[in-house]
C-alpha positions as CSV (number, residue, x, y, z in Angstrom):
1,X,-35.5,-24.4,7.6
2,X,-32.9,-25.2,10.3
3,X,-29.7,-24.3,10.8
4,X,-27.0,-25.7,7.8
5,X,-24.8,-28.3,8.5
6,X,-22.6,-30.0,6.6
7,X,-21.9,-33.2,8.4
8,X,-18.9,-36.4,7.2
9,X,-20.6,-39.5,8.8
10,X,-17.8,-41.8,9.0
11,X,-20.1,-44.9,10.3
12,X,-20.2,-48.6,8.7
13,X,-23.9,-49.2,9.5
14,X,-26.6,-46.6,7.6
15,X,-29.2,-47.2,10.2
16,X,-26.7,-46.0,13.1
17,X,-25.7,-42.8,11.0
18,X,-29.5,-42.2,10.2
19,X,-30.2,-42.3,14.0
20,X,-27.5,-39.6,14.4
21,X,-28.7,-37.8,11.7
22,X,-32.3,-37.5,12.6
23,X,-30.9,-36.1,16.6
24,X,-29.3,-33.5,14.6
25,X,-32.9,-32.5,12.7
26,X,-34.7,-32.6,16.0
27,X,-32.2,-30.1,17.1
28,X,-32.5,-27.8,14.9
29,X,-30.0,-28.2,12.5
30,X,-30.6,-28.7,8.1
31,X,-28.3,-31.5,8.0
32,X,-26.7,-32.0,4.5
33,X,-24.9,-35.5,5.3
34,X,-21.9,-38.1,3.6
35,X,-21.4,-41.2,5.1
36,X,-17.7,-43.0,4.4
37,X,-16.4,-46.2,6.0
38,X,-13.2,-46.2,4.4
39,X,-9.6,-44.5,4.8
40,X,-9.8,-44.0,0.9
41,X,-13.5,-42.9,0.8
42,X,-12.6,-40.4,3.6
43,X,-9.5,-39.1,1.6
44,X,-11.6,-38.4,-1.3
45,X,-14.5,-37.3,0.6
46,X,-12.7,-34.3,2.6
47,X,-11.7,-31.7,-0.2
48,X,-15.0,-32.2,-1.8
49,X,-16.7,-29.4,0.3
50,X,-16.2,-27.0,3.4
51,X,-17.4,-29.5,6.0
52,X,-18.6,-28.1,9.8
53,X,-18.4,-31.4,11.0
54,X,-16.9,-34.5,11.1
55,X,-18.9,-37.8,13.7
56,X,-17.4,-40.7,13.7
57,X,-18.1,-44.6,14.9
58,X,-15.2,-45.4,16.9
59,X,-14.7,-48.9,15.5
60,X,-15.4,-50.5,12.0
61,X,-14.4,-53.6,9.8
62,X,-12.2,-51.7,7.7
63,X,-11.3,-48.6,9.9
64,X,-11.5,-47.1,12.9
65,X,-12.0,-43.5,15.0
66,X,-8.6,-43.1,15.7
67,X,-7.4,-43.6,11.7
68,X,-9.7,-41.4,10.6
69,X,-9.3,-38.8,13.2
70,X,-5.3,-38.5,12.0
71,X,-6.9,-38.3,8.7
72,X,-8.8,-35.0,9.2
73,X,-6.1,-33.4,11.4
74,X,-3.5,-34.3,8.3
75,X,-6.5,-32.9,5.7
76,X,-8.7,-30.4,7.8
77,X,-6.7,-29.6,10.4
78,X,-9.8,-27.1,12.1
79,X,-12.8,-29.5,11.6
80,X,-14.5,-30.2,14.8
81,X,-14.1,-34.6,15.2
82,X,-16.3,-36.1,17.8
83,X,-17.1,-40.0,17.9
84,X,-20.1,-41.6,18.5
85,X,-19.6,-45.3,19.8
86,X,-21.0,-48.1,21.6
87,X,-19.7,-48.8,25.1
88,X,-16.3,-48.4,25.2
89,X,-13.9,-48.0,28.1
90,X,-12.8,-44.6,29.9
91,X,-9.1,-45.0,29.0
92,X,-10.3,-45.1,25.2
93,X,-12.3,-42.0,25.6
94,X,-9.6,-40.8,27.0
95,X,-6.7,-41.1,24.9
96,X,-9.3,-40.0,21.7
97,X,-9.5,-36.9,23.7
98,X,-5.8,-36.6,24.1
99,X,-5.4,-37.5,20.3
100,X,-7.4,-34.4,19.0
101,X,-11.2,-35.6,19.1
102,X,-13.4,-32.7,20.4
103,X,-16.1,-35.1,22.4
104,X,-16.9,-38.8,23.4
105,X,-20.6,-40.6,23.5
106,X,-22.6,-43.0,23.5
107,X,-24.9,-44.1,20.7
108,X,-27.6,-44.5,23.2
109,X,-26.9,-41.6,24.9
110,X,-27.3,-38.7,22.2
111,X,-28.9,-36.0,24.6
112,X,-26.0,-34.1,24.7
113,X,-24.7,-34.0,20.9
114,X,-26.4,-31.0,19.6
115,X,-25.2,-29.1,23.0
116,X,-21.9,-30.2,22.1
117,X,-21.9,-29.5,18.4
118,X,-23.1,-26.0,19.1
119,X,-20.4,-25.4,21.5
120,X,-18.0,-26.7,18.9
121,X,-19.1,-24.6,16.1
122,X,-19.0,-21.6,18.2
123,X,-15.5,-22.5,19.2
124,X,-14.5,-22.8,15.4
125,X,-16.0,-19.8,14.8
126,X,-13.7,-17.8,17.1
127,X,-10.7,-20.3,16.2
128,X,-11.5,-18.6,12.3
129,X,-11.8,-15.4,13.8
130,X,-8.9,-15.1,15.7
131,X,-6.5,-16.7,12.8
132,X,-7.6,-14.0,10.9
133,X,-6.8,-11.5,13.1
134,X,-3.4,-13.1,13.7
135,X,-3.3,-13.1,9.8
136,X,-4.4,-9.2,9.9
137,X,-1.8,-8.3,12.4
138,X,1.2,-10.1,10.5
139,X,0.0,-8.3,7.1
140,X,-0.2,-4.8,8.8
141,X,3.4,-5.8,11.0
142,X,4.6,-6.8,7.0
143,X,3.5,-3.8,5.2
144,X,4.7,-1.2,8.4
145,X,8.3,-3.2,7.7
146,X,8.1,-3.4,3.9
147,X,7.1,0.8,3.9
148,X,9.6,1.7,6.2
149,X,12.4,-0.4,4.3
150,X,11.4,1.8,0.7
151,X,11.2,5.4,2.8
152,X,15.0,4.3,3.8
153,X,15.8,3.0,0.3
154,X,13.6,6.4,-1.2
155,X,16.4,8.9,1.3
156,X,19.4,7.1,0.3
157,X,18.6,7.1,-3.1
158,X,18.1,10.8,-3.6
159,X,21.2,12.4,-2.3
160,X,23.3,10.6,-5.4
161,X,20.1,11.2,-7.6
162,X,20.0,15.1,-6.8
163,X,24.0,14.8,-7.5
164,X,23.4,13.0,-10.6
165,X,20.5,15.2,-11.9
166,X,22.4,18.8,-10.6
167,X,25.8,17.6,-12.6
168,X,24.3,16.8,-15.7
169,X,22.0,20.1,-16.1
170,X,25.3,22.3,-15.4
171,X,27.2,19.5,-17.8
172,X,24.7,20.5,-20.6
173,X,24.3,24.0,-19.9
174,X,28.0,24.8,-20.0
175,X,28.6,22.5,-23.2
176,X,26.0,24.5,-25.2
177,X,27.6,27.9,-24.1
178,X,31.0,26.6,-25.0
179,X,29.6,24.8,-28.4
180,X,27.9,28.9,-28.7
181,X,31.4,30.7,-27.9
182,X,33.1,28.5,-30.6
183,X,30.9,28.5,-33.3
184,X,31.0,24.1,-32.4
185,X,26.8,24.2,-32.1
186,X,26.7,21.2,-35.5
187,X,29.9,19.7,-33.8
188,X,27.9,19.1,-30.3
189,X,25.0,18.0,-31.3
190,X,25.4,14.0,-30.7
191,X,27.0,15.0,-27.1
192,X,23.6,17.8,-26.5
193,X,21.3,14.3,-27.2
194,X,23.4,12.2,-25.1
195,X,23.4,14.6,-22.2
196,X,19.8,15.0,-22.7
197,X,18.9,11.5,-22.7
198,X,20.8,11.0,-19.3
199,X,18.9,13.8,-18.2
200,X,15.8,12.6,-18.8
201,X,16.6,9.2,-17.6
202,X,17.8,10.8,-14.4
203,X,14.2,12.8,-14.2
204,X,12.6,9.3,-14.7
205,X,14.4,7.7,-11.8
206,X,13.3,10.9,-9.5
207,X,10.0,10.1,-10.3
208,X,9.8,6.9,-9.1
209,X,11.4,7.8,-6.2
210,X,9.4,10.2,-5.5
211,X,6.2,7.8,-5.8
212,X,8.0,5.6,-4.0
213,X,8.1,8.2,-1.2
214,X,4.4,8.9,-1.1
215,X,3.6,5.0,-1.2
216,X,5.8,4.4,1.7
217,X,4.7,7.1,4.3
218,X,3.7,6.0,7.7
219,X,-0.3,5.7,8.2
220,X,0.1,8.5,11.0
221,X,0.2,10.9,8.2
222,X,-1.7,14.1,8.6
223,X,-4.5,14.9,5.6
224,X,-4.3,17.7,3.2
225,X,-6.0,19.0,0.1
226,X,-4.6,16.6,-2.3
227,X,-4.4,16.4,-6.0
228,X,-6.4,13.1,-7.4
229,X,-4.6,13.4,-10.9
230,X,-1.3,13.8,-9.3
231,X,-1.7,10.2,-7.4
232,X,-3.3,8.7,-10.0
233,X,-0.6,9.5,-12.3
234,X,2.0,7.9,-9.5
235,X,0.0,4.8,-9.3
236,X,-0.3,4.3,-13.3
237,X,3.2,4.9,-13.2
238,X,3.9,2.3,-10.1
239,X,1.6,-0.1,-11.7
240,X,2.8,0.2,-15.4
241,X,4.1,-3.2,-15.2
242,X,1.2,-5.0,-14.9
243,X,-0.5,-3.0,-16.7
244,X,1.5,-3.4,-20.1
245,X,1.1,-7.2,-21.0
246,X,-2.7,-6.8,-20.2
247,X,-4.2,-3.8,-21.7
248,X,-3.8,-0.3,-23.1
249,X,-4.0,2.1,-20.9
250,X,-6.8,5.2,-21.2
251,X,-7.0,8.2,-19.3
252,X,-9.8,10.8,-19.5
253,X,-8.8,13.4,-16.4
254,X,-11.2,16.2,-16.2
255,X,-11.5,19.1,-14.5
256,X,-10.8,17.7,-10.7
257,X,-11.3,19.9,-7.2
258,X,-8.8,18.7,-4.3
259,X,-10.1,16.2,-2.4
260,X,-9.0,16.3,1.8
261,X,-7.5,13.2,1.9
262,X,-3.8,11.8,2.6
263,X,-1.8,10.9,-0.3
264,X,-0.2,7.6,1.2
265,X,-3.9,6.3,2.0
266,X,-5.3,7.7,-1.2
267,X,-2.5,6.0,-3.2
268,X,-3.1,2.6,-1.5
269,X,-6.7,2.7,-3.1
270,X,-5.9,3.4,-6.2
271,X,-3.1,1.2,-6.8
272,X,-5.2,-1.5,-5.5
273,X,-8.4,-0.9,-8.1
274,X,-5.5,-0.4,-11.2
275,X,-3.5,-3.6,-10.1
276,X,-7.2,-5.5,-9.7
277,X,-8.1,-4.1,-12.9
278,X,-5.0,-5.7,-14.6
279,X,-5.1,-9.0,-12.8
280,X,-9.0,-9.0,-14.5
281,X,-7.2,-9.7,-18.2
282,X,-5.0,-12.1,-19.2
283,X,-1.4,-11.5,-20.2
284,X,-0.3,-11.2,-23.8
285,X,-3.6,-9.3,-25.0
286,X,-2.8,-5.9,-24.3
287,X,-4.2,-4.8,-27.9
288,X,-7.4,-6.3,-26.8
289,X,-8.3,-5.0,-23.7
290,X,-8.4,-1.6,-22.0
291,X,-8.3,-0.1,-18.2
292,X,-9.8,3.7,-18.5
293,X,-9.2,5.8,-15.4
294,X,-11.5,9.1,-14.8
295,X,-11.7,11.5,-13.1
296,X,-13.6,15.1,-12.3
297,X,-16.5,17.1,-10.4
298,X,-19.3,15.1,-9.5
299,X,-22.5,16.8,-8.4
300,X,-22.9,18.2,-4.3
301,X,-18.9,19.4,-4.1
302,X,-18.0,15.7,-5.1
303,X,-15.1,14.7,-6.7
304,X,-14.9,10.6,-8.7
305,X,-12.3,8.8,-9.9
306,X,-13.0,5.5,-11.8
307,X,-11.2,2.6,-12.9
308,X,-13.0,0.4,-15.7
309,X,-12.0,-2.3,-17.0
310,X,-12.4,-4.8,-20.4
311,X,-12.3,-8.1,-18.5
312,X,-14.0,-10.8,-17.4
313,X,-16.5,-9.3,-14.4
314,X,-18.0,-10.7,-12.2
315,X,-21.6,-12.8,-11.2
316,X,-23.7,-11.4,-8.1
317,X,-22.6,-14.0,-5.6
318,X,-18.9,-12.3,-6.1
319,X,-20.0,-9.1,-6.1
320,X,-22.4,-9.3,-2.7
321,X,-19.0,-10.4,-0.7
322,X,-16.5,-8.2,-2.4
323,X,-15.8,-5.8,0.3
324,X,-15.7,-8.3,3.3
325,X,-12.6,-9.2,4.8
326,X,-10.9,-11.9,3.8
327,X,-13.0,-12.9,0.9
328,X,-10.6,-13.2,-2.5
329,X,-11.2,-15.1,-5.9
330,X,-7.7,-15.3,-6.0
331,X,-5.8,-18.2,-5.8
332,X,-4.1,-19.3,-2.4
333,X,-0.9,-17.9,-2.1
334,X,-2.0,-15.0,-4.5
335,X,-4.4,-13.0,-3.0
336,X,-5.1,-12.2,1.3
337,X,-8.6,-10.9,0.6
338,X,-7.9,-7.7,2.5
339,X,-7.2,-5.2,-0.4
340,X,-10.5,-3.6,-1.1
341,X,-12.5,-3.6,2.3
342,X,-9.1,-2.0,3.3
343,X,-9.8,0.0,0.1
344,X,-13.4,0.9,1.6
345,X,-12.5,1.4,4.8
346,X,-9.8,4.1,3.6
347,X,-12.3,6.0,1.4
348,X,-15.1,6.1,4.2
349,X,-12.6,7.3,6.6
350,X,-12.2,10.4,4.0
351,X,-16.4,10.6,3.7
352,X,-16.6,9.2,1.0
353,X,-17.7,6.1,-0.7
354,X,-16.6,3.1,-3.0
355,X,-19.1,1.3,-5.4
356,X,-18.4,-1.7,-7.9
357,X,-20.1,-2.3,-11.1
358,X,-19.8,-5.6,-12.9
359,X,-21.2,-7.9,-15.4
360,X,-19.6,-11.6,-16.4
361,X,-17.9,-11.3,-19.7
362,X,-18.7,-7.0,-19.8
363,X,-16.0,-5.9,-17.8
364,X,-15.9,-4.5,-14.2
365,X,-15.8,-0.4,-12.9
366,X,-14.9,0.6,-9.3
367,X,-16.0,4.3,-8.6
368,X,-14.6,6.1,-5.6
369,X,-16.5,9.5,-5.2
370,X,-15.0,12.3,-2.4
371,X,-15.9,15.6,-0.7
372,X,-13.8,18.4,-2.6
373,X,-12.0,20.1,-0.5
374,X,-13.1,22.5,1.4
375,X,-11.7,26.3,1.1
376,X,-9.7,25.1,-2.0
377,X,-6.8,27.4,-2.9
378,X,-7.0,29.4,-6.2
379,X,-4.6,28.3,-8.8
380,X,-1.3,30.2,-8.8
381,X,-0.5,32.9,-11.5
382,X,1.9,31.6,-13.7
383,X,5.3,33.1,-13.1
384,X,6.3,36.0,-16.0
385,X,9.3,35.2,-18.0
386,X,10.6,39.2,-17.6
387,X,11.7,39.1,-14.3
388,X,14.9,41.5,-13.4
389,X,18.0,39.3,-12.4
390,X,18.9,38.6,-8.7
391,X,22.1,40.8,-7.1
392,X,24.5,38.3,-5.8
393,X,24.1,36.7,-2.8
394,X,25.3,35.1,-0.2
395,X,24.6,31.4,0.6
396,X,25.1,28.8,3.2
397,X,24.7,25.2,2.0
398,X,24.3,23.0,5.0
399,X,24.5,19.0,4.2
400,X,26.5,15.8,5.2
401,X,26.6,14.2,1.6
402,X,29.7,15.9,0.3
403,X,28.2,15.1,-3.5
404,X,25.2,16.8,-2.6
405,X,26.9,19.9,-1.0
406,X,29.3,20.2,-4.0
407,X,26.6,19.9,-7.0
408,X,24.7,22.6,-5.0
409,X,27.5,25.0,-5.2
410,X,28.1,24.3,-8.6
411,X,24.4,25.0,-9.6
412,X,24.2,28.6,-7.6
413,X,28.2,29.1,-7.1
414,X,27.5,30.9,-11.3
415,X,25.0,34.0,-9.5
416,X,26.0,33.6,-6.2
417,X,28.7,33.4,-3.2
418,X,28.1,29.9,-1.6
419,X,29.8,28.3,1.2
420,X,29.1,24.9,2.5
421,X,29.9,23.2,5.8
422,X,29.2,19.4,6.5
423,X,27.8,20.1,10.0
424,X,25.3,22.7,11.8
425,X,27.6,23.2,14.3
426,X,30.3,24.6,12.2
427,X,27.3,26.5,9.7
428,X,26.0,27.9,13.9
429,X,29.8,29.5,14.2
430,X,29.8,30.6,10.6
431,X,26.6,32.9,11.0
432,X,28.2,34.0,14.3
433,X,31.0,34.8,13.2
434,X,30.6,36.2,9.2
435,X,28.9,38.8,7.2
436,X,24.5,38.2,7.0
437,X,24.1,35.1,4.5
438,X,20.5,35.4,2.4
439,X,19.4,32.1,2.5
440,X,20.6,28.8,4.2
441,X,20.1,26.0,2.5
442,X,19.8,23.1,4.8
443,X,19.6,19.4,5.5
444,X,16.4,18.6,7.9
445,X,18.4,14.8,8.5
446,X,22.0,15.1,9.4
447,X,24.3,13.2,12.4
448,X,24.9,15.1,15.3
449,X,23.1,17.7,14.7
450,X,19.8,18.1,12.6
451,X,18.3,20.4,10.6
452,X,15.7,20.1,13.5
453,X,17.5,21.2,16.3
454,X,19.7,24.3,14.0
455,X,16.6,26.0,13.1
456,X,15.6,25.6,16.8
457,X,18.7,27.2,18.0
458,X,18.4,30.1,15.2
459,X,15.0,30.8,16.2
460,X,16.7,31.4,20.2
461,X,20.1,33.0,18.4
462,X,18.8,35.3,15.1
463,X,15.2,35.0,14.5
464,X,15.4,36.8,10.8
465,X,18.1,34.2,10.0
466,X,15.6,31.7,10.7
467,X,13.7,32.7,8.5
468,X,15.6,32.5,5.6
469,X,16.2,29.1,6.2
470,X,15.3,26.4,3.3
471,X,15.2,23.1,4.3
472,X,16.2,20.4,2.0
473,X,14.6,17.2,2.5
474,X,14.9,13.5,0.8
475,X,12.4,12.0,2.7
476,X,11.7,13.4,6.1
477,X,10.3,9.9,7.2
478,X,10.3,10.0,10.9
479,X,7.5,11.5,12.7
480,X,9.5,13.9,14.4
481,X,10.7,15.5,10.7
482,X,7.5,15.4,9.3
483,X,5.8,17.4,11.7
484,X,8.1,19.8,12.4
485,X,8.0,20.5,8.7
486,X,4.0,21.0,9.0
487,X,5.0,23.3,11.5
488,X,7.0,25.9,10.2
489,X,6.2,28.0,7.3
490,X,9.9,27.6,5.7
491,X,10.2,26.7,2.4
492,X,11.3,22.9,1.7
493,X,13.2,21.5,-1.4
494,X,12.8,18.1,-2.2
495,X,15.6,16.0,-3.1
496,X,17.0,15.2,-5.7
497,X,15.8,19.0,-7.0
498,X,15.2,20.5,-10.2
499,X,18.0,23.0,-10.7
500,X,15.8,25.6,-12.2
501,X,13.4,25.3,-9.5
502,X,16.0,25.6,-6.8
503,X,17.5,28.1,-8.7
504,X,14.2,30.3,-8.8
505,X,13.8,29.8,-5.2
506,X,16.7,31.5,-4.4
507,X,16.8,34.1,-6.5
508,X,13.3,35.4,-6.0
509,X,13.9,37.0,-2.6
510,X,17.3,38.6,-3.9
511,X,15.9,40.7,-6.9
């Protein structure tokens, strides 16, 4: 068997396209053939498969090279067009050139058609090739633009979320100790549910940002040991959308080592399988289909995760091209093909692997298995209850969101002495200048002057003040932040934080 091609004969006499046809076989090519000799015939014939090749008789009773050659550019705009004619003038050859026609010959001269054709499909070949990569380039241009618009929205959201989230928990603390004082516990309870509700509303909202966060995070990102469950849970909770109208949602989470991975890239993946996993089912039968995610220890200091689901799988030929680039059984428009070799490409970069499972009609599971990693911390002890209460201290709150400077004093002003400045310059002449403060509380992302360039200027000044520096971060997005908090070994607060948690941080040192 020869080489396959695919060829539209557009020719008015059989015998003429039979002598092309039979040049072709001698060749070397498996020539799978139409022959058309009509604009309408042409029209229907051009969708009908992925031709390689279009030859066509320059003129015939009812049409004509130059017709059907602005028919293929208008349909196939990529297909390779040469014609094959009888002796026609230079200035026609010419101006078919000129038009978009990829060669001009003879009928009696075909010696040179299978040279040509093979330098044509070479020439499509990289034409494909390089689209692609033009395609690749403006996906990977989109997605850096579309992550880096969501780490800005991510940071400008949490400064009024932490405000939010810090009023509400002192709001509902100091109602319940007035309701206590007064005897009004019965009288408050409404308002306690109310405040709770916002609360937890708040909380909900400062999870998504936070998974925003970790789904946004330049690719330069550094790997860690990194919690599989934790990203997982993220992703089912980014994906929860699409997953709802489809199928219930199982989740069977075992015992599960850290994995050295990054969260951003690790995230990608499995937001990708979930959202595949959905799209698998139809809407509107959620009560009929499932997507179970797994995880735990596989054998060798392995870890898996798997996401199965109840839909409508798919045959060998599907499954033999799934990871290559570009191939999608989506609909145009829909799907760019690139999700899951990016998937593989992710997971092999971590040394690990990616495998697909898949039956029509049984339902489809991707399993992703990686190394554990290695030197794993032991769990922490959880923290005692009876702990003796912190002296007062004295604390500098550093931060250029006046909200979030005032609901931090307001959450440690109760045990504390706090003091807060809207600029590292002033909090620089404030530790010159005043009694020893305990702990600094300060923003890594400020104008003027960052939280960067403070601790920097400690570190020369006061070294032990330094050290009692806690940075508070929404979102240290740039590369600069980010590895300059890798670098130090300072404690960090997330924004918008948990008021107990913040609270506990800074009383631990002063008991």
């Amino acid at each position: 068997m020869g080489r396959p091609l695919r060829v539209l004969m557009i020719e008015d006499v059989e015998a003429d396209a039979q002598l092309v046809i039979r040049e072709l076989r001698r060749g070397g090519f498996d020539v799978t053939a139409e022959r058309v000799d009509t604009p309408e015939a042409l029209i229907a014939c051009l969708p009908r498969q992925p031709w390689d090749l279009a030859i066509s008789d320059y003129s015939m009773p009812r049409f004509s090279a130059p017709q059907a050659l602005r028919l293929v550019k208008a349909h196939a705009p990529d297909l390779p067009f040469i014609i094959v004619s009888g002796t026609v003038g230079e200035d026609i050859a010419v101006e078919s050139l000129h038009a978009g026609a990829q060669d001009f010959m003879a009928k009696g001269r075909l010696g040179r058609l299978v040279p040509a054709i093979e330098r044509e499909l070479r020439d499509v070949a990289l034409r494909v090739e390089r689209k692609k990569m033009q395609e690749q380039l403006l996906l990977s241009d989109r997605m850096a633009s579309m992550g880096t618009l969501a780490a800005g929205v991510a940071h400008e959201l949490n400064n009024p979320l932490a405000c939010v989230m810090a009023n509400l928990e002192l709001a509902a603390r100091e109602l319940i100790e007035l309701a206590e004082r007064r005897g009004l516990a019965a009288e408050i309870r409404d308002m306690r549910d109310e405040l709770q509700d916002a609360r937890e509303g708040a909380e909900r909202l400062r999870t998504i940002v936070r998974d925003l966060k970790i789904f946004s995070r330049p690719e330069a990102e550094t790997t860690g040991p990194v919690d599989v469950v934790t990203v997982m849970e993220s992703t089912l909770r980014m994906a929860w959308n699409e997953i709802r109208h489809r199928a219930r949602l199982n989740r069977q989470f075992g015992p599960t080592p850290l994995v050295q991975a990054s969260e951003t890239r690790l995230g990608q993946v499995f937001l990708n399988l979930v959202v595949n996993a959905a799209q698998a089912m139809p809407e509107g039968r959620a009560s009929d289909n499932t997507i179970t995610v797994t995880t735990g220890a596989a054998p060798d200091r392995q870890v898996f995760i798997e996401v199965t689901d109840t839909g409508t799988g798919m045959p060998p030929e599907v499954l033999s091209r799934l990871f290559t680039p570009f191939f999608t059984t989506k609909p145009v428009g829909v799907g760019t093909g690139l999700g899951l070799s990016i998937c593989q490409r992710i997971v092999t970069g971590f040394g690990g692997a990616i495998t697909v499972t898949s039956a029509v009609g049984a339902g489809t599971t991707f399993r992703v298995t990686l190394p554990a990693a290695v030197g794993e911390p032991a769990a922490r002890a959880a923290a005692t209850l009876t702990v003796p209460p912190p002296r007062r201290g004295r604390i500098l709150v550093i931060d250029d969101e006046p909200m979030v400077a005032k609901a931090l004093s307001r959450t440690l002003g109760l045990d504390h002495t706090v003091i807060s400045v809207s600029r590292a310059t002033e909090a620089l002449a404030r530790i010159a200048a005043e009694p020893p403060f305990d702990v600094v509380l300060c923003d890594i992302m400020m104008p003027h002057m960052t939280g960067v360039e403070l601790y920097e200027e400690l570190r020369r000044r006061d070294p032990a003040v330094a050290e009692r520096v806690i940075f508070l971060t929404g979102g240290a997005f740039t590369a600069t932040a980010r590895g300059f908090l890798d670098s130090v070994p300072n404690q960090r607060v997330e924004k918008p934080f948990d008021p107990h948690h913040l609270r506990a941080l800074i009383n631990d040192p002063l008991r």
